[in-house]
C-alpha positions in Angstrom: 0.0 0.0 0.0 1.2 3.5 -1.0 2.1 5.4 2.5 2.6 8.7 1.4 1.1 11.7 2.8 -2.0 12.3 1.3 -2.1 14.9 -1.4 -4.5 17.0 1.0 -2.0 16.7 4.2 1.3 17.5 2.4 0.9 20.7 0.5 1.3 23.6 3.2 4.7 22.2 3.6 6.3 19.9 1.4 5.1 21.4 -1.6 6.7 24.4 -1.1 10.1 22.6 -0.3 10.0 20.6 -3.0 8.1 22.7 -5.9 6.3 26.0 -4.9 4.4 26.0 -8.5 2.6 22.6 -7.3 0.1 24.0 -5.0 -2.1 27.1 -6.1 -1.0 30.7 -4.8 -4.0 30.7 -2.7 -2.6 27.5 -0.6 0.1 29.8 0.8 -1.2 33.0 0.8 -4.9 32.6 1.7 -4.8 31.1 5.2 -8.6 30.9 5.2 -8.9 29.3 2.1 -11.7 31.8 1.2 -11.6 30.7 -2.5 -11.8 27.0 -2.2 -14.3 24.3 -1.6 -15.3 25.1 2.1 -16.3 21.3 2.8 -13.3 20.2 1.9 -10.8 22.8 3.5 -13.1 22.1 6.8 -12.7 18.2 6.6 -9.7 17.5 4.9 -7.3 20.5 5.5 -6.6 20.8 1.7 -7.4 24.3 -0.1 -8.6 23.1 -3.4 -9.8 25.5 -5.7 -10.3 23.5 -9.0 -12.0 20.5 -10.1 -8.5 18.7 -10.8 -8.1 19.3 -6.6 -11.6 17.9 -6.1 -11.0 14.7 -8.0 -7.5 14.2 -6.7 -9.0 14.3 -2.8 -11.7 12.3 -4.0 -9.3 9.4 -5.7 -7.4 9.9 -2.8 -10.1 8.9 -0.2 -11.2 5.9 -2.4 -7.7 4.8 -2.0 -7.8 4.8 1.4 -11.0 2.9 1.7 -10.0 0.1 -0.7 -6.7 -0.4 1.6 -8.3 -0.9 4.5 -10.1 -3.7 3.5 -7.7 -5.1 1.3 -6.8 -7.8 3.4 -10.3 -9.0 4.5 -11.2 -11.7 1.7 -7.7 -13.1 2.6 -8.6 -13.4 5.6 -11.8 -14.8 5.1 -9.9 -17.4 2.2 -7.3 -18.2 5.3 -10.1 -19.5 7.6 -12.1 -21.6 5.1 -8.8 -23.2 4.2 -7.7 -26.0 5.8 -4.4 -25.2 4.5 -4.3 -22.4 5.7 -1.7 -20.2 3.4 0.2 -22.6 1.9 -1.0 -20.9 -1.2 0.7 -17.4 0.0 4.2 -16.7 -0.5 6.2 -15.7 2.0 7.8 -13.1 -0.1 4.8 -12.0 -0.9 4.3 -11.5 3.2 7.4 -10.1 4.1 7.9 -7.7 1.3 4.7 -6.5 1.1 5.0 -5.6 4.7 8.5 -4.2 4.6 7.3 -2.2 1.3 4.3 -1.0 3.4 7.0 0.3 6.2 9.7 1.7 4.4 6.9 3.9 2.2 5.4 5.1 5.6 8.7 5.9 6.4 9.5 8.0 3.1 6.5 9.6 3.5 7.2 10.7 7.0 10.8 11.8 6.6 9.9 14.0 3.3 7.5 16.1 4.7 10.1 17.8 6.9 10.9 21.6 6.6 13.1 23.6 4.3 16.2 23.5 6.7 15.9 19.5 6.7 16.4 19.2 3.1 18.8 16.0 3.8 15.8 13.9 5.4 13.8 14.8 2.4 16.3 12.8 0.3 16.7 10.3 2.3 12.8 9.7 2.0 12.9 9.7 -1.4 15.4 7.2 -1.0 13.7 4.9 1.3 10.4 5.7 -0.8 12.2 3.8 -3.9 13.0 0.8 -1.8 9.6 0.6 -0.8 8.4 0.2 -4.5 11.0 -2.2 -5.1 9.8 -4.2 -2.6 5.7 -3.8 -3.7 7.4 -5.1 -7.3 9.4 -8.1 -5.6 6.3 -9.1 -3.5 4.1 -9.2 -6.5 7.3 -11.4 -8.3 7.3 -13.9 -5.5 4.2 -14.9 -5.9 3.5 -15.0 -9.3 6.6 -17.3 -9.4 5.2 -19.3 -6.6 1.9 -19.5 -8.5 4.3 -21.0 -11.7 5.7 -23.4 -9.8 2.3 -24.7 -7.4 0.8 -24.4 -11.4 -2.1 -23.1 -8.6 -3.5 -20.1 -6.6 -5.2 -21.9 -4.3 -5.3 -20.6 -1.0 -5.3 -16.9 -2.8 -8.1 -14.6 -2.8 -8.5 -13.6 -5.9 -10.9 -10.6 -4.3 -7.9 -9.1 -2.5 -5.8 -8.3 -5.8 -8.5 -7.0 -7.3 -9.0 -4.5 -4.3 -5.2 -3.9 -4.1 -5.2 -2.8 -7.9 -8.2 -0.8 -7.3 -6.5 0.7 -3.9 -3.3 1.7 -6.3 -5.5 2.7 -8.9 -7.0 5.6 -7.2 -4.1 6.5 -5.3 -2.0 7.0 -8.7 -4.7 8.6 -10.1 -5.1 11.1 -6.8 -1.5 12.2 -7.8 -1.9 12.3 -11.6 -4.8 14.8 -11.7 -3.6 16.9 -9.4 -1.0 18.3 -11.6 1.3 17.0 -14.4 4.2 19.4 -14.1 7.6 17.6 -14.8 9.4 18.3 -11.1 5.9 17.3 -9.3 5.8 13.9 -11.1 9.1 13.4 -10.5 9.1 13.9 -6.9 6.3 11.4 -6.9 7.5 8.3 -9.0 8.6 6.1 -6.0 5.3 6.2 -5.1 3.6 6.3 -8.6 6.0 3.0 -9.6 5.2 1.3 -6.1 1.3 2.1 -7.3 0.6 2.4 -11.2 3.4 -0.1 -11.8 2.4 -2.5 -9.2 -1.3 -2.5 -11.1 1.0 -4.7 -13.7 1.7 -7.7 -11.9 -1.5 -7.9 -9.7 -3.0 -7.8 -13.3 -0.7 -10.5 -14.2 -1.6 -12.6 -10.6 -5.1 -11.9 -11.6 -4.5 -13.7 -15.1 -3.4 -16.9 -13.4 -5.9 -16.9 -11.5 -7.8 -17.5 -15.1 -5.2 -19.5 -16.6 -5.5 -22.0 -13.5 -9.5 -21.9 -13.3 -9.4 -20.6 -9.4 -12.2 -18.1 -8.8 -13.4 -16.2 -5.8 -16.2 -13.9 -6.4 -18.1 -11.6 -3.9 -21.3 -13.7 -4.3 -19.9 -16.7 -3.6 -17.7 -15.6 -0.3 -21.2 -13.9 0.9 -22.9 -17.4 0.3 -20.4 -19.7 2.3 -20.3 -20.3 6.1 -17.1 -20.3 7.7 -17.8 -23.4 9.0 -20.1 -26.2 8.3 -21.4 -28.8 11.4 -22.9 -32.0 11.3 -24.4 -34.2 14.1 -23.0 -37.5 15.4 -26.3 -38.8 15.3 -25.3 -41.6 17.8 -24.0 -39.4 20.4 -25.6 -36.2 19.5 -22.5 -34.5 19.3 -21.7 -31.7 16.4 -18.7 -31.6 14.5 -17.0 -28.4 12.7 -15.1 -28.4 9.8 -13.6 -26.2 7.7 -15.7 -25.9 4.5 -12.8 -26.8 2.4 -11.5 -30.4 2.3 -8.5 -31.8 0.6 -8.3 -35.0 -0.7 -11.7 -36.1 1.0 -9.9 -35.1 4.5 -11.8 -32.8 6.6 -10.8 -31.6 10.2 -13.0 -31.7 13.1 -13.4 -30.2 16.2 -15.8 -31.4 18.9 
């Protein structure tokens, strides 16, 4: 997940370090924001005066809500599984989660002030290892996916989310403003979002290519668990709704 500071957070100050033509005059000079969109000065602390602001915010906040529930149908896949993740790779794991923490990181160390230029570089810095690691989590387990010729134990629900998330979020940047020094400035985080999209796309495809599905309508269908009843004791099992090989596991 892309950690930089929102769009609508980062423009009193890190704008002006970075580019001072990437925010509007009235950012700086118009503490009030007298000649933006009220609502969204009020809620989100970003003087936007143009519909290119408007949709970045709103691209911005669709980001955020497709991240936080990201995770969910995995989740949900893990506990109906009764093996668990054995379909997840651990790079996928580890590197998503150190790409996750090294772009919160970035973010946090390049919105510093104009006399702490040095930690601004150094977030850059950390925000390109971040996106290497987003691409190298993505690569792990398409290449697990090869080998297993399977994505079993994947939800196919959570990539789709994840290129939705990164979706939005490049798109929050993109519209905001094209100028050469403000998309520079952002392409850690545009390659570790936009160029992400790629391989989930590509994880997506096997997902076809190895006939695994795992649609909304069918996760809201299915229990978590299924019981039956000893009839002779009157005792009821549980067991994971997913069998392998005509084993289930029970738990009285």
């Amino acid at each position: 997940m892309p950690w930089q500071v929102p769009l609508f957070l980062e423009h009193e100050e890190r704008s002006i370090v970075f580019n001072p033509v990437a925010v509007p005059a009235s950012n700086v000079t118009d503490t009030n924001c007298s000649t933006g969109v009220q609502f969204i000065y009020k809620v989100l602390g970003d003087c936007v005066t143009d519909t290119k602001g408007i949709l970045s915010d709103a691209f911005g906040i669709a980001s955020i809500a497709f991240w936080i529930i990201v995770s969910v149908p995995q989740m949900v896949k893990n506990c109906r599984n009764i093996q668990g993740v054995e379909g997840v790779s651990l790079g996928l794991i580890l590197q998503w989660t150190l790409g996750d923490t090294t772009n919160l990181v970035g973010s946090i160390l390049t919105k510093q002030l104009i006399l702490q230029n040095f930690r601004d570089e150094v977030g850059y810095a950390i925000g390109v290892v971040s996106s290497i690691f987003y691409i190298g989590s993505r690569s792990s387990q398409l290449y697990k996916n090869y080998k297993r010729k399977s994505t079993e134990g994947l939800s196919l629900l959570m990539f789709w989310l994840a290129i939705l998330g990164n979706l939005t979020y490049g798109l929050s940047i993109l519209v905001r403003q094209l100028d050469a020094v403000f998309v520079i400035r952002h392409i850690p985080w545009l390659v570790g979002s936009l160029g992400v999209i790629l391989l989930d796309a590509s994880l997506v495809i096997q997902f076809k290519y190895y006939g695994s599905t795992d649609t909304i309508e069918e996760i809201s269908r299915r229990p978590l668990l299924e019981s039956e009843v000893d009839v002779e004791n009157d005792v009821p099992n549980y067991h994971s709704v997913n069998s392998v090989d005509g084993y289930t596991s029970s738990y009285s």
